[in-house]
Residue, then its C-alpha position, 0 to 999 in steps of 0.5 A: x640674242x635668239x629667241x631658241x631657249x629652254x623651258x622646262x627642258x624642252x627647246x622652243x623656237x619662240x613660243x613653240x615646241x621645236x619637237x612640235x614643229x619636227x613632229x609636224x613638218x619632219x626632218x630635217x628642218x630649218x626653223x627660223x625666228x621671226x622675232x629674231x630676225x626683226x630684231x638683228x635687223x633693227x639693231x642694224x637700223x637704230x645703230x645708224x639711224x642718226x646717219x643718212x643709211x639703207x641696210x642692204x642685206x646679203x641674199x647669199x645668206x639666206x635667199x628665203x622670199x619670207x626672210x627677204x620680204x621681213x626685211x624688205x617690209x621695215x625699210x631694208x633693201x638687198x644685196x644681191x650678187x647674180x641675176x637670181x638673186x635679183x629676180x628673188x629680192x624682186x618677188x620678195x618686195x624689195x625697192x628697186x632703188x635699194x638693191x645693190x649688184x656685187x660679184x665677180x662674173x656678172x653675165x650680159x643678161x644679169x647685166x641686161x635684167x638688173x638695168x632694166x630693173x634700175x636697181x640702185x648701183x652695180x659694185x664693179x669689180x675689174x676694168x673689163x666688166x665697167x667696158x661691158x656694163x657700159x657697153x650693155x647700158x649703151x645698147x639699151x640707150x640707158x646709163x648704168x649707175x655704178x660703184x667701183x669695188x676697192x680692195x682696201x689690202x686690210x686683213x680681216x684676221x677671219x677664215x681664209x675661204x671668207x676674207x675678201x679684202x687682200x690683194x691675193x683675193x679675186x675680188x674688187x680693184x686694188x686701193x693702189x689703182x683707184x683713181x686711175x680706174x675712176x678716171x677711166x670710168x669717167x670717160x665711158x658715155x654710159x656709166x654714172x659714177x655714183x659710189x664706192x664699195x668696199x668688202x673686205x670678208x666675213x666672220x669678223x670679230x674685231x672693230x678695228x678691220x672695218x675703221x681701217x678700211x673705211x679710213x683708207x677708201x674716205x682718202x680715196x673719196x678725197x682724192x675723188x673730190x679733187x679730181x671732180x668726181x663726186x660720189x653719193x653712195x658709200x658701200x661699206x660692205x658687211x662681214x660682222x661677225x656672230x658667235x656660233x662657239x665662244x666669239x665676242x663680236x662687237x654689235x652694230x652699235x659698236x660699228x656705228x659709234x666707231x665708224x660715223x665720227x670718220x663720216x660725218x659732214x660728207x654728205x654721202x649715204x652709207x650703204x650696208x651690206x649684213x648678213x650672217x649677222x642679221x640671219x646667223x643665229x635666227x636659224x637652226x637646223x633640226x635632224x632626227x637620230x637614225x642610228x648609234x654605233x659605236x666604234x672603238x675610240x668614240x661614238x658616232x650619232x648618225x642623223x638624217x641631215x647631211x653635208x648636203x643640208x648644212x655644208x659649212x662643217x665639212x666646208x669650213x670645218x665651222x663649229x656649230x653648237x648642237x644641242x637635244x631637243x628635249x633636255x634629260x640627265x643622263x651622262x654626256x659622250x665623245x661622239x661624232x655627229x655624222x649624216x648619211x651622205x657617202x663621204x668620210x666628210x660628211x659630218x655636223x660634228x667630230x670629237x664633240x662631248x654631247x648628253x647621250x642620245x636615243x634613236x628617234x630624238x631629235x637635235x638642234x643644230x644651233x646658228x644655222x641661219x646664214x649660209x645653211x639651207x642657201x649652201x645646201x645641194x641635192x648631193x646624193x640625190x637627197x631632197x632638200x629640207x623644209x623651211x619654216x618661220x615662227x612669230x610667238x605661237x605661230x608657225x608657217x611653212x616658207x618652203x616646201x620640203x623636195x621630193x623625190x619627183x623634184x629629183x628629176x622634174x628638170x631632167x630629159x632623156x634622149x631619143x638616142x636612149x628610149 
């Protein structure tokens, strides 16, 4: 559910014209729903609320202070997984003790500022980053809380760039060796073993992925039990999915009614990690029609937005609805969306039937929320876009559009070459 509808033929964001917002703030833009937001999020929160929780969600999917600070402000903490994402999910107002640190390549100065930070836990991925985290935390004199990432081997049947939980992936600690790096773990002076993660992709649309991984890591916590290490914290990781075309995801309270019978009466808090479900479809990406040519088989609508604003397309070959801002009866035609970057790839939509259009109209490019502005690049030497949130009739600027002095404010020429 978003609030981007229809009235009288006009796209609104909530309750403003998106063509208002285009006009004040150019294109291309992205628009987000405040309401939206707040809603995914607390979906998320009542879903779990009779089970002991903290909603960690994703900074990859949208690093935007604002979006960040919405949640941050009614109970939510950060998943963060490098040393600026911490400083972002900091500046946004997040607790300390809600911020959770995954990803692979952790640097020691990440490792450095997250634990002079005290964030709640780092999620470990491999042996020779517990020696370094330990090794770090042992020259601050301090103790690094941490939680070992299991790759559970569970198939979460989604895109292949985005499944994360097969032991083919490069990430977490196979399910096989668990205990035997717990062990290990357990005898490094300055680690605490706090918790279990598990993430096993993204784009998920079936229940069943999360109640099998989670039946094969509360085996693992068993076997922990027995060997005396008591764990706290249970990270089950994100991945729902959202429907961008014709998905049917289950929504978080199809996920909690099926996960916290199997959690029940142990006593451990339940660390979840959304993103794309929580921001997915609070955004779009607004472009403005430049050109229209006509080729011998179809037609290509050329926009002002690129690959480099919104790169999923490209990337993934992901299907994004697109839609006019203003509504018109008028026939519809095969076309291809397509930006102005230099590369055949560089398109928002191939072979789409869409309503005609003309020069100088502005389309909606629909669930660009996640993965869409925190993707983008300067590829082409293009600024990147504005960002602005909406709450009912009010509007405000979150990020300021680039320009083309932000091109070069970070470059330096040598001596050599004046």
């Amino acid at each position: 559910m978003h609030f981007f509808k229809y009235r009288a033929e006009e796209l609104f964001a909530e309750d403003v014209p998106v063509k208002k917002l285009a006009e004040k703030y150019g294109t291309p833009l992205y628009i987000y729903s405040y309401r939206t937001l707040f809603r995914h999020f607390k979906a998320y929160d009542d879903a779990f609320n009779d089970y002991p929780h903290i909603i960690c969600f994703a900074v990859k999917a949208n690093p935007n202070p604002a979006v960040i600070r919405l949640f941050a402000k009614n109970g939510g903490g950060a998943d963060i997984v490098s040393g600026g994402e911490l400083f972002v999910a900091l500046k946004s107002g997040v607790p300390v003790k809600k911020i959770v640190y995954a990803g692979v390549g952790k640097t020691e100065d990440e490792i450095r500022f997250a634990l002079k930070s005290k964030i709640l836990m780092f999620n470990v991925e491999s042996e020779r980053e517990l020696r370094e985290i330990d090794r770090v935390a042992g020259k601050m004199k301090t103790k690094a809380p941490v939680a070992l990432r299991i790759n559970p081997d569970i198939d979460p049947e989604t895109h292949p760039y985005i499944a994360t939980g097969m032991k083919k992936h490069k990430f977490g600690i196979p399910i096989e060796e668990a205990l035997e790096y717990y062990r290990f773990a357990s005898t490094l002076r300055n680690l605490t073993l706090v918790g279990v993660h598990k993430h096993i992709g993204s784009q998920i649309t079936k229940i069943s992925p999360f109640v099998d991984a989670l039946k094969r890591v509360l085996i693992l916590i068993d076997d922990l039990n027995e060997q005396g290490i008591s764990i706290q914290y249970l990270d089950i990781g994100g991945g729902l999915g959202i429907p961008y075309r014709d998905e049917d995801p289950p929504v978080p309270k199809d996920l909690a009614k099926s996960l916290i019978p199997l959690l029940k009466g142990r006593g451990l808090t339940l660390i979840m990690e959304p993103g794309r479900s929580i921001v997915g479809n609070a955004g779009i990406l607004v472009t403005k029609v430049l050109y229209l040519k006509t080729g011998e088989k179809k037609e290509f609508v050329i926009v002002d937005a690129g690959m480099n604003d919104l790169i999923r397309p490209s990337f993934y070959d992901a299907y994004h609805q697109i839609l006019p801002v203003a509504k018109k009866r008028r026939k519809t035609v095969l076309c291809d969306v397509v930006g102005p970057i230099c590369e055949t790839g560089d398109f928002l939509a191939r072979e789409r039937e869409l309503q005609k259009v003309e020069q100088g109209e502005y389309l909606a490019v629909m669930s660009a929320g996640a993965y869409g502005f925190s993707m983008s690049s300067n590829y082409n030497s293009r600024p990147r876009a504005a960002e602005v949130m909406v709450n009912g009739r009010e509007h405000a600027l979150i990020r300021v559009r680039e320009t083309y002095s932000d091109l070069t404010n970070w470059n330096r020429i040598p001596k050599f070459l004046k």
